[in-house]
C-alpha positions as CSV (number, residue, x, y, z in Angstrom):
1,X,6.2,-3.5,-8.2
2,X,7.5,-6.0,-11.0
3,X,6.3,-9.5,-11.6
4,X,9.8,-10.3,-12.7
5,X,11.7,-9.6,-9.2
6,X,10.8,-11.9,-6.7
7,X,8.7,-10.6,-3.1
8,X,11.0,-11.7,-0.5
9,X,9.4,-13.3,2.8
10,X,11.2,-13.9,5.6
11,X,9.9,-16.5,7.5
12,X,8.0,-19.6,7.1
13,X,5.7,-20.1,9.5
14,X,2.0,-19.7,9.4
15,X,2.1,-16.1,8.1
16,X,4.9,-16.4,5.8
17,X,3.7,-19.7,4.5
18,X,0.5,-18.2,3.5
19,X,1.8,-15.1,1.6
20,X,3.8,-17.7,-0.3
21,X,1.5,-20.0,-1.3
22,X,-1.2,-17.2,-2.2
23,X,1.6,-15.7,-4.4
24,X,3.2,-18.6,-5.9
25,X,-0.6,-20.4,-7.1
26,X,-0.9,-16.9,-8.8
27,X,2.1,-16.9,-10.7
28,X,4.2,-14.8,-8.5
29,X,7.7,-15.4,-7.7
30,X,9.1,-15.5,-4.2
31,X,12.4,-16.4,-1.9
32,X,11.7,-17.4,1.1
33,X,14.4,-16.8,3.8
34,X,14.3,-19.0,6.9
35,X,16.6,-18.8,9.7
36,X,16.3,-22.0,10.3
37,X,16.7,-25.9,8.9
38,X,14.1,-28.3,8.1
39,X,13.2,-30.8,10.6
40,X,13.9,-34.6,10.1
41,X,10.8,-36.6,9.5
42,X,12.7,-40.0,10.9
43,X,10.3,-39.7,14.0
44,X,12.3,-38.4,16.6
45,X,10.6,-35.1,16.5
46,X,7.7,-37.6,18.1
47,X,10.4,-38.6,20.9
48,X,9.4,-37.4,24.2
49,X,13.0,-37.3,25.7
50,X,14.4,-35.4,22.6
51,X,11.2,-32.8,22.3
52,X,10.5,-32.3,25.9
53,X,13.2,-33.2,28.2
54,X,16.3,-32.2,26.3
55,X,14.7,-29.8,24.1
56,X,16.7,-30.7,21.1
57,X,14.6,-28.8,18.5
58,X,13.9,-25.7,20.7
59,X,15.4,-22.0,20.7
60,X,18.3,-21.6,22.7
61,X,18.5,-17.7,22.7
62,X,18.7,-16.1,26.1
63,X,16.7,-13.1,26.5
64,X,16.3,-10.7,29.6
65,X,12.9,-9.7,30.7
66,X,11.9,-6.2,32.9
67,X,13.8,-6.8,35.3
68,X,17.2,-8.0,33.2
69,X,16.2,-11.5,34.7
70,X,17.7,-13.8,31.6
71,X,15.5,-16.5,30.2
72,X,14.4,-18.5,27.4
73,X,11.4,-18.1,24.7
74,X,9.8,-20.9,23.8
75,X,10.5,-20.4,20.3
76,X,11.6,-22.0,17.3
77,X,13.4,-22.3,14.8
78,X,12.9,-24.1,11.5
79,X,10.9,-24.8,8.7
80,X,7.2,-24.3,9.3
81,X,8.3,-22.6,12.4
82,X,6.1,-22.8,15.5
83,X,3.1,-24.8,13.2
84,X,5.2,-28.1,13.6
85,X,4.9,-27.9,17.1
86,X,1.4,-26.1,18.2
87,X,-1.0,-28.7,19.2
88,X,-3.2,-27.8,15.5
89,X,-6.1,-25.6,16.8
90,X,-7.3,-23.9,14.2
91,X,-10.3,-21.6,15.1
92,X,-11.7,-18.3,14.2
93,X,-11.9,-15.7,15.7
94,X,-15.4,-14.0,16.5
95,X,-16.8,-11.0,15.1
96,X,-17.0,-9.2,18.2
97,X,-12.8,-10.1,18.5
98,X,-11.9,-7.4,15.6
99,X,-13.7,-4.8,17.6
100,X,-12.4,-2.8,20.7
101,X,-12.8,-3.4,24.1
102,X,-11.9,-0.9,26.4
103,X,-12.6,-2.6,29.8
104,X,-10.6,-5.0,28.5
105,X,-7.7,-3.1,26.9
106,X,-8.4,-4.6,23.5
107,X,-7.6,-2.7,20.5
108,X,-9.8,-2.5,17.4
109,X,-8.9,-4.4,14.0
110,X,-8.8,-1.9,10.9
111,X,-11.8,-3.7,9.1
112,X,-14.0,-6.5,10.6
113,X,-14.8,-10.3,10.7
114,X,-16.4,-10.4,6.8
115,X,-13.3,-9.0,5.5
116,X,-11.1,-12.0,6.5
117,X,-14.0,-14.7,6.1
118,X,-13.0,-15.7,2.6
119,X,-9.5,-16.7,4.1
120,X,-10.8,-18.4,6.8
121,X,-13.1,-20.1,4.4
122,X,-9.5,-21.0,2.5
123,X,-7.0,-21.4,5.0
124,X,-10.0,-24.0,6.9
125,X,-9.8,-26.0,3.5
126,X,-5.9,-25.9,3.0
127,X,-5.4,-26.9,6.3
128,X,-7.2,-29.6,6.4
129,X,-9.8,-28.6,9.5
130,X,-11.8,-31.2,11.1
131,X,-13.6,-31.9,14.6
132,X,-13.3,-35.2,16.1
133,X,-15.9,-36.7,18.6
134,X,-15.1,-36.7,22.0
135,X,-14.0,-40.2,23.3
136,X,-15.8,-41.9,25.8
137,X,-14.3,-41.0,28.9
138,X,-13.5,-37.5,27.9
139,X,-17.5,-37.4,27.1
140,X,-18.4,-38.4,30.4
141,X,-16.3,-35.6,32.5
142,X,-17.5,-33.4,29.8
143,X,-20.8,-34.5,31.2
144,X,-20.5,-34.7,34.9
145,X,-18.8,-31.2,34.6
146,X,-22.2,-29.5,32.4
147,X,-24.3,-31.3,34.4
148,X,-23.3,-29.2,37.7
149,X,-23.3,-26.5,36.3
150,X,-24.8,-25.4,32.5
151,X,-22.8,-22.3,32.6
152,X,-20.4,-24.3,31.2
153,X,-20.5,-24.4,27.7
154,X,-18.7,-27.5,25.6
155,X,-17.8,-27.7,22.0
156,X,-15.8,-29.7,19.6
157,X,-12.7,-28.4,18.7
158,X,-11.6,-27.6,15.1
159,X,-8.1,-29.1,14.5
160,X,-6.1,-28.8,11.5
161,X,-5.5,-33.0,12.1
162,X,-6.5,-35.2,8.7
163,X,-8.5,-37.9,10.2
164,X,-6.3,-41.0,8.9
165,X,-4.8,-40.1,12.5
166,X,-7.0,-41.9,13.9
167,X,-4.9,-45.6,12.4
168,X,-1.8,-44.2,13.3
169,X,-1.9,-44.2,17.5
170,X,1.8,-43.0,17.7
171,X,0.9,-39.7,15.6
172,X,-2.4,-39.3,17.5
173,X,-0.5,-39.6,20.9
174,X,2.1,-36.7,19.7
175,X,0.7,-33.7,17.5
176,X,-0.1,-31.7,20.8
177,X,3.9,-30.3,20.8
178,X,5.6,-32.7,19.0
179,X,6.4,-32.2,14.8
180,X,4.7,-34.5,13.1
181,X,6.4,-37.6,11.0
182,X,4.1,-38.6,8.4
183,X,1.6,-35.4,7.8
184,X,-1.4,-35.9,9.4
185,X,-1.1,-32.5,11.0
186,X,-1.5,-29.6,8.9
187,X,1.5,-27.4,9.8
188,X,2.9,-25.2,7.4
189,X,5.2,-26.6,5.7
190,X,3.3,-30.2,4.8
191,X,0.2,-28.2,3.9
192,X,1.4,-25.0,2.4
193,X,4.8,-25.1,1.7
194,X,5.5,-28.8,0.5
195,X,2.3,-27.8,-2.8
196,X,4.6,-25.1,-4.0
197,X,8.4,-26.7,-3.2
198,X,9.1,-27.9,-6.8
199,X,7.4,-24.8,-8.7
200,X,9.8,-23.3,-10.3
201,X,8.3,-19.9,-9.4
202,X,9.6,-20.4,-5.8
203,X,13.2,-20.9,-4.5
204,X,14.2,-21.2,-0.8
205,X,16.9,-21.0,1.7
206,X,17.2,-22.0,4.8
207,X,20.0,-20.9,7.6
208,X,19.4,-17.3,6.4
209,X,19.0,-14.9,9.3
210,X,17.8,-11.8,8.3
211,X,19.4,-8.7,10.0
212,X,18.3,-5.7,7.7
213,X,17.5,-4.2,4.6
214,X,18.4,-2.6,1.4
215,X,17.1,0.8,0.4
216,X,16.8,2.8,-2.8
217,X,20.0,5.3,-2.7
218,X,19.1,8.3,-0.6
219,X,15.7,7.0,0.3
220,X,15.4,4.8,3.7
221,X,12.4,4.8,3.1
222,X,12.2,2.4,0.1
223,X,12.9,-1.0,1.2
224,X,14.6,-3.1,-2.3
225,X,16.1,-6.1,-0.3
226,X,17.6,-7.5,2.6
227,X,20.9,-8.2,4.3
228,X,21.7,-11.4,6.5
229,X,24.1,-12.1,9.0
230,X,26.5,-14.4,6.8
231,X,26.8,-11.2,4.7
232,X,24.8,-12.4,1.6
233,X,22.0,-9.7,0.6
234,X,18.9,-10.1,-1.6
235,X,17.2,-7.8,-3.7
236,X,13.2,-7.7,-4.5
237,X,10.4,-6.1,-5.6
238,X,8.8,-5.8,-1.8
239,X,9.7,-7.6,1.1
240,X,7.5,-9.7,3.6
241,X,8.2,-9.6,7.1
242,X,7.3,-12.6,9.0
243,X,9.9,-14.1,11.6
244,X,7.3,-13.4,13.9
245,X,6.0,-11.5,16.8
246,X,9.5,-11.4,18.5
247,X,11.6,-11.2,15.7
248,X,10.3,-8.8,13.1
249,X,10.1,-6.0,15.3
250,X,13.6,-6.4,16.3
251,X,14.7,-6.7,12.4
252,X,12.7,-3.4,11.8
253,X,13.6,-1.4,15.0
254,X,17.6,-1.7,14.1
255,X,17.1,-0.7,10.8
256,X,15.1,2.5,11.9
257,X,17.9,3.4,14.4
258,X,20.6,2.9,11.7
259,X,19.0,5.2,9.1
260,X,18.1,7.2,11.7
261,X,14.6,6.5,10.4
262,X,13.2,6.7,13.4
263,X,13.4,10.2,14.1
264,X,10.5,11.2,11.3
265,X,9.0,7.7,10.8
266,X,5.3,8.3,13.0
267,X,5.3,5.1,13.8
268,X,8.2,4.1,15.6
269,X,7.3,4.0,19.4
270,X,4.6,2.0,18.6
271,X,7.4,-0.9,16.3
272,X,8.0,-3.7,19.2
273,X,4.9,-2.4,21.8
274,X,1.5,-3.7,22.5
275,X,2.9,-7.2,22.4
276,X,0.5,-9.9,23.8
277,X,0.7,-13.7,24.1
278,X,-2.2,-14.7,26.3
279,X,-2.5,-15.1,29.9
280,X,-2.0,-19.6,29.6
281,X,-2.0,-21.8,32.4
282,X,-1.8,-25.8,32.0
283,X,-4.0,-27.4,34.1
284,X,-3.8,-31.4,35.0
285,X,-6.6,-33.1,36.7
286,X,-5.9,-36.6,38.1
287,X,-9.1,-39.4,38.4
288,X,-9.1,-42.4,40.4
289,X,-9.3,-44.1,36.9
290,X,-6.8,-44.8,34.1
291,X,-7.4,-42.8,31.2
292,X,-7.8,-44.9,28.1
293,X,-8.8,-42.5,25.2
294,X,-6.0,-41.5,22.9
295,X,-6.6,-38.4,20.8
296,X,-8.1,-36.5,23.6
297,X,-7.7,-33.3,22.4
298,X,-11.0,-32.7,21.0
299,X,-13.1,-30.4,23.1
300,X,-13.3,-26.4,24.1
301,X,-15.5,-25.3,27.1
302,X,-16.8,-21.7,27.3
303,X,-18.2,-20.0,30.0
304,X,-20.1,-16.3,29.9
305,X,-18.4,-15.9,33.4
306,X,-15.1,-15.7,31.5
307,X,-15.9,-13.5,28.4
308,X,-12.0,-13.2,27.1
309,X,-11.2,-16.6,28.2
310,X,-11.2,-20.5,27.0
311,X,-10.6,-24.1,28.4
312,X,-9.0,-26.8,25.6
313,X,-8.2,-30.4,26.2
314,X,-4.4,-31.1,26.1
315,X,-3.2,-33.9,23.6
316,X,-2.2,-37.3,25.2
317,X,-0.3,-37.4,28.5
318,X,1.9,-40.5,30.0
319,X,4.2,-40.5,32.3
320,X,6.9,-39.6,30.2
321,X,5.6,-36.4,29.3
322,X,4.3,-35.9,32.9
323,X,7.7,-36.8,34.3
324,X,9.5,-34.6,31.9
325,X,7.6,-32.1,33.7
326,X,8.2,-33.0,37.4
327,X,12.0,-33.0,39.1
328,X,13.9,-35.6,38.1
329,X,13.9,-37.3,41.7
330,X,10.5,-37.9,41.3
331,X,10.4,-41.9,40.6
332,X,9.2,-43.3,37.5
333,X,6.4,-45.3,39.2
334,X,5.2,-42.4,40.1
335,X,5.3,-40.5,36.7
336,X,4.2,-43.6,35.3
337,X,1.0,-44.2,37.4
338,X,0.0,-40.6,37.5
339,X,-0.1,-40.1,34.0
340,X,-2.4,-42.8,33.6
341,X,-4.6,-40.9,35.5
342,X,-4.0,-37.1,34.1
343,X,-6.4,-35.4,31.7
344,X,-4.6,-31.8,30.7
345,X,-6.4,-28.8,30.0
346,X,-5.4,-25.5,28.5
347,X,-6.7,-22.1,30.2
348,X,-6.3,-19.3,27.8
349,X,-6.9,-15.6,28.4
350,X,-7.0,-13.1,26.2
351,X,-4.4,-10.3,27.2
352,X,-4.8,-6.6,26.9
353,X,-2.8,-4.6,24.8
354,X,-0.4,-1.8,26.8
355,X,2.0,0.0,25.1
356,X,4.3,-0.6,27.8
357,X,4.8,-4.4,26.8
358,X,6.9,-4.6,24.2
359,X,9.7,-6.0,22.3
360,X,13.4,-4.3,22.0
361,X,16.3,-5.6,20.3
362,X,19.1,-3.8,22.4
363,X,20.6,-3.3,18.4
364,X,23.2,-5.9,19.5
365,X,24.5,-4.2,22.5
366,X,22.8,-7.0,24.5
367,X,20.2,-9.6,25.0
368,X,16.8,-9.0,23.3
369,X,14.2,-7.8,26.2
370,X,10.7,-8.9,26.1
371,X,8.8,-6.3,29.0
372,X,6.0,-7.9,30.1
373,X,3.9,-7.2,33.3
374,X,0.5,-8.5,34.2
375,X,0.2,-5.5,36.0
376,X,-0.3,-3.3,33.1
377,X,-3.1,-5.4,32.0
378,X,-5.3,-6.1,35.2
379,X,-8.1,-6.7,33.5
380,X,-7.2,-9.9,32.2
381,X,-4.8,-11.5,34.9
382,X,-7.7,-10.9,37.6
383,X,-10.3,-13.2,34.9
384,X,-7.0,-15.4,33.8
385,X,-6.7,-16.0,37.8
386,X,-10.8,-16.3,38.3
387,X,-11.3,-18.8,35.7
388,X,-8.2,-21.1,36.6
389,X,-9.8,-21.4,40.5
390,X,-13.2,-21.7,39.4
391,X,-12.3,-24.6,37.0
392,X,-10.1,-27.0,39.3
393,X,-13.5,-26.3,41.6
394,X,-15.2,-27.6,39.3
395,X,-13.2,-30.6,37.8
396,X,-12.9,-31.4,41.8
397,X,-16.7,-31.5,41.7
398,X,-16.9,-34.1,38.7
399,X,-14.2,-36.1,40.9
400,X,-11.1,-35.1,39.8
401,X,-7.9,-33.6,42.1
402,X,-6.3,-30.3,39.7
403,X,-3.4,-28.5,39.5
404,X,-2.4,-25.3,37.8
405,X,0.7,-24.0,36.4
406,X,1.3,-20.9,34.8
407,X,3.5,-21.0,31.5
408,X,4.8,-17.4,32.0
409,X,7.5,-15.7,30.5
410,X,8.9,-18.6,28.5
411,X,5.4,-19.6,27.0
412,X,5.6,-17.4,23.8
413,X,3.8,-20.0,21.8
414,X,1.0,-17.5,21.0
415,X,2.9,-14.2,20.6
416,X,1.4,-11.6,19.0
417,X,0.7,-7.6,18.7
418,X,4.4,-6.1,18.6
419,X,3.2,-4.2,15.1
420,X,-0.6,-3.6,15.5
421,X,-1.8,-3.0,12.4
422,X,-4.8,-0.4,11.9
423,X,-5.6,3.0,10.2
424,X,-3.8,5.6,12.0
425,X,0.2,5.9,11.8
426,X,0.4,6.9,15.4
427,X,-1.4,4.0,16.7
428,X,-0.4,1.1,14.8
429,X,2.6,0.0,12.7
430,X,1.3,-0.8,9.2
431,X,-1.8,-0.5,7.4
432,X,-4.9,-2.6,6.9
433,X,-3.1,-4.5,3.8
434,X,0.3,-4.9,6.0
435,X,2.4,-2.4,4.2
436,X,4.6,-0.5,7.1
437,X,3.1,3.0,7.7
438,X,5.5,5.5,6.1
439,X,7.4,3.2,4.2
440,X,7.2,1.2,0.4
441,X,7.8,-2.0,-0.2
442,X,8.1,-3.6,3.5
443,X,4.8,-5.8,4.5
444,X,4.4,-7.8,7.6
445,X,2.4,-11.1,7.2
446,X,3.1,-12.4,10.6
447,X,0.7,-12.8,14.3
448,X,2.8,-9.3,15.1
449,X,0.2,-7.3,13.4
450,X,-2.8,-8.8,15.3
451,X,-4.5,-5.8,17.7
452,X,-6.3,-8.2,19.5
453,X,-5.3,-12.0,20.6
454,X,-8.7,-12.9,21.2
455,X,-10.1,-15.6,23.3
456,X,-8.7,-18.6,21.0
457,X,-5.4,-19.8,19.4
458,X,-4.3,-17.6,16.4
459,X,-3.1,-19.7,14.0
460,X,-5.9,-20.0,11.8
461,X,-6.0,-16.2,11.4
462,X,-2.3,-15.3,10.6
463,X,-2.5,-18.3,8.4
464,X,-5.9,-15.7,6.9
465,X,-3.7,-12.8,7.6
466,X,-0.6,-14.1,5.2
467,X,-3.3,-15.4,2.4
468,X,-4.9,-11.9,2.2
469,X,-1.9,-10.0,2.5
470,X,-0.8,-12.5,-0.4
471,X,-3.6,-11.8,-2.8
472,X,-2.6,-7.9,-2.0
473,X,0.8,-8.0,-3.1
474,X,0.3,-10.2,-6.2
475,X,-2.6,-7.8,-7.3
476,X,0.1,-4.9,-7.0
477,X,2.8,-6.9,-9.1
478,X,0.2,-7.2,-11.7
């Protein structure tokens, strides 16, 4: 690999951000390829209307799921990608998450937790990670809800927020989903991307979709660059896949049908499968009270009940964003008095991994499919369907009326898993430093290569992911 020729990543979200920044601080160069633009920081990635009732920033991409029903992801598309919009929880994930779990169709990590707890350690610092204190009326549920029952287990929540958020009430009321304007959440462009934008050692450019790759003459095999849809191609001395969980396996799938790659490569059932994106319900619970704390977002419950399984606090809610929830015949005084009274909560289950839910990119012919049943992973939708009852029971307990509301196929915020990676060419995708089993010179740095999706958000470890993968590849250019 030469120092000389850049390492190409495509991608700039938490995964390709990190491989940048690990490569760039070492004296590496890179182009970065992002599909999409950057986002205005005028503020009206803050506007409720624009973000959540018109869904101006969002993907408008129809796909088809397992049953050629069309819909559409919850993706998107720019720079930072998904990170300007997750709501910045940035935990880690336990030691007993990079080991398999049969019962629970979990799949085993190549290497465990010590081997990614330096970049955890560095991505917590980069990132900005703090935990806030509850706010008084948020404490006392938390409270009235332990108090019944000490099975349930609160904690403070580690948010990549800076805490000068705490002056700004406008930010603080919309970093859970919203982009933020002035920087107090640690995305990855304002904390990654924006310390490396003027080194002369990295060049980007945006409104590049990636649609293949170059190879050495007669050798597939060998990946030397990329091709994109306007027609321009790129040459490198590796290349860095990481447009995430639903894109890169499509990129690599049509290139191993058009070299015909796919008929020696060990791999290739297994490029697109195994996808997960936890089992997520939203759940709002409405008090007889208005709700005056602002940040909100600043608590996790456990429970041993619910091993695979979380609850979060949701960011601030209003009526606006509860009305651009709700049909719009629904009046405003409603909306409006409701979401005084709403506190939101996030129930998160960690899915299986089945082979059978996967990825596939039709190779053009049609609309991208994402297969995905609960019913090949029982496991989890019967605790995912346990824990949501058992909570509203017990918010209705501590005085408040719930309701539940399964995100489904469009609530790809966390996917993950289409190229598990792991030791074994015919059972994962690429190796335990991200290079593609079978193949030189093509890496993947993104939340596709996770085996496991764990109880918890994944942010914080692609973001550890993309930094180790990062040190890898500048080690071999040396």
């Amino acid at each position: 690999m030469s120092n000389s020729d850049p390492i190409i990543v495509i991608g700039s979200g938490a995964g390709g951000a990190a491989v940048a920044y690990k490569l760039v601080t070492s004296g590496h160069n890179v182009l970065m390829l992002e599909k999409g633009g950057v986002l205005p920081r005028d503020g009206t990635t803050m506007d409720v209307k624009r973000v959540m009732k018109e869904g101006a920033f969002k993907n408008k991409e129809l796909w088809v799921n397992g049953q050629n029903q069309e819909f559409i992801p919850g993706e998107y598309y720019n720079l930072g990608g998904k990170t300007k919009w997750y709501g910045a929880a940035l935990l880690r994930f336990d030691p007993h998450e990079f080991l398999a779990d049969d019962d629970h169709q979990c799949l085993a990590w190549p290497f465990g937790y010590q081997e990614l707890a330096p970049y955890y350690d560095e991505a917590e610092g980069l990132l900005s990670v703090n935990k806030f204190d509850n706010e008084p009326e948020l404490q006392a549920l938390i409270d009235r809800i332990v108090k019944a029952d000490p099975r349930w287990k609160p904690d403070l929540l580690p948010l990549g927020l800076k805490r000068e958020i705490l002056n700004d009430e406008q930010e603080a009321k919309h970093f859970d989903g919203f982009a933020s304007a002035c920087g107090y959440k640690s995305d990855a462009e304002w904390s990654l991307l924006d310390k490396i934008r003027d080194n002369p050692a990295f060049r980007l450019e945006t409104g590049k979709t990636v649609n293949g790759f170059l190879h050495a003459d007669g050798d597939p095999a060998r990946i030397v660059g990329v091709t994109c849809t306007d027609r321009s191609t790129y040459t490198g001395s590796a290349v860095v896949l990481a447009a995430g969980a639903m894109t890169s396996p499509r990129i690599l799938q049509d290139y191993l049908m058009d070299t015909r790659l796919e008929e020696t490569l060990p791999s290739t059932p297994l490029v697109g499968a195994n996808f997960k994106m936890h089992l997520n319900s939203a759940v709002i619970g409405f008090s007889p009270f208005s709700n005056q704390d602002v940040l909100r977002k600043t608590a996790i419950i456990f429970n041993e009940d619910y091993p695979h399984s979380t609850v979060q606090c949701l960011g601030w809610i209003d009526g606006d964003i509860l009305g651009s929830e709700l049909p719009a015949a629904v009046p405003k005084f409603v909306t409006r008095a409701a979401g005084k009274r709403a506190y939101g909560f996030f129930v998160t289950t960690e899915d299986g991994s089945s082979p059978d839910n996967r990825i596939v990119s039709c190779g053009g012919a049609g609309r991208p499919l994402m297969d995905y049943d609960l019913q090949r992973i029982k496991p989890a939708a019967r605790e995912h369907r346990r824990l949501v009852r058992a909570f509203i029971t017990r918010l209705l307990a501590a005085g408040l009326v719930g309701a539940d509301k399964y995100m489904g196929m469009a609530g790809t915020a966390h996917a993950l898993g289409s190229m598990v990676t792991g030791t074994d060419p015919a059972a994962s995708v690429v190796d335990a430093d991200g290079k593609v089993h079978g193949m030189t010179g093509l890496y993947v740095g993104d939340g596709s290569i996770l085996p496991r999706s764990s109880r918890v958000n994944p942010a914080l470890t692609i973001y550890a992911w993309g930094l180790r993968l990062g040190r890898h590849l500048g080690a071999q250019a040396n």
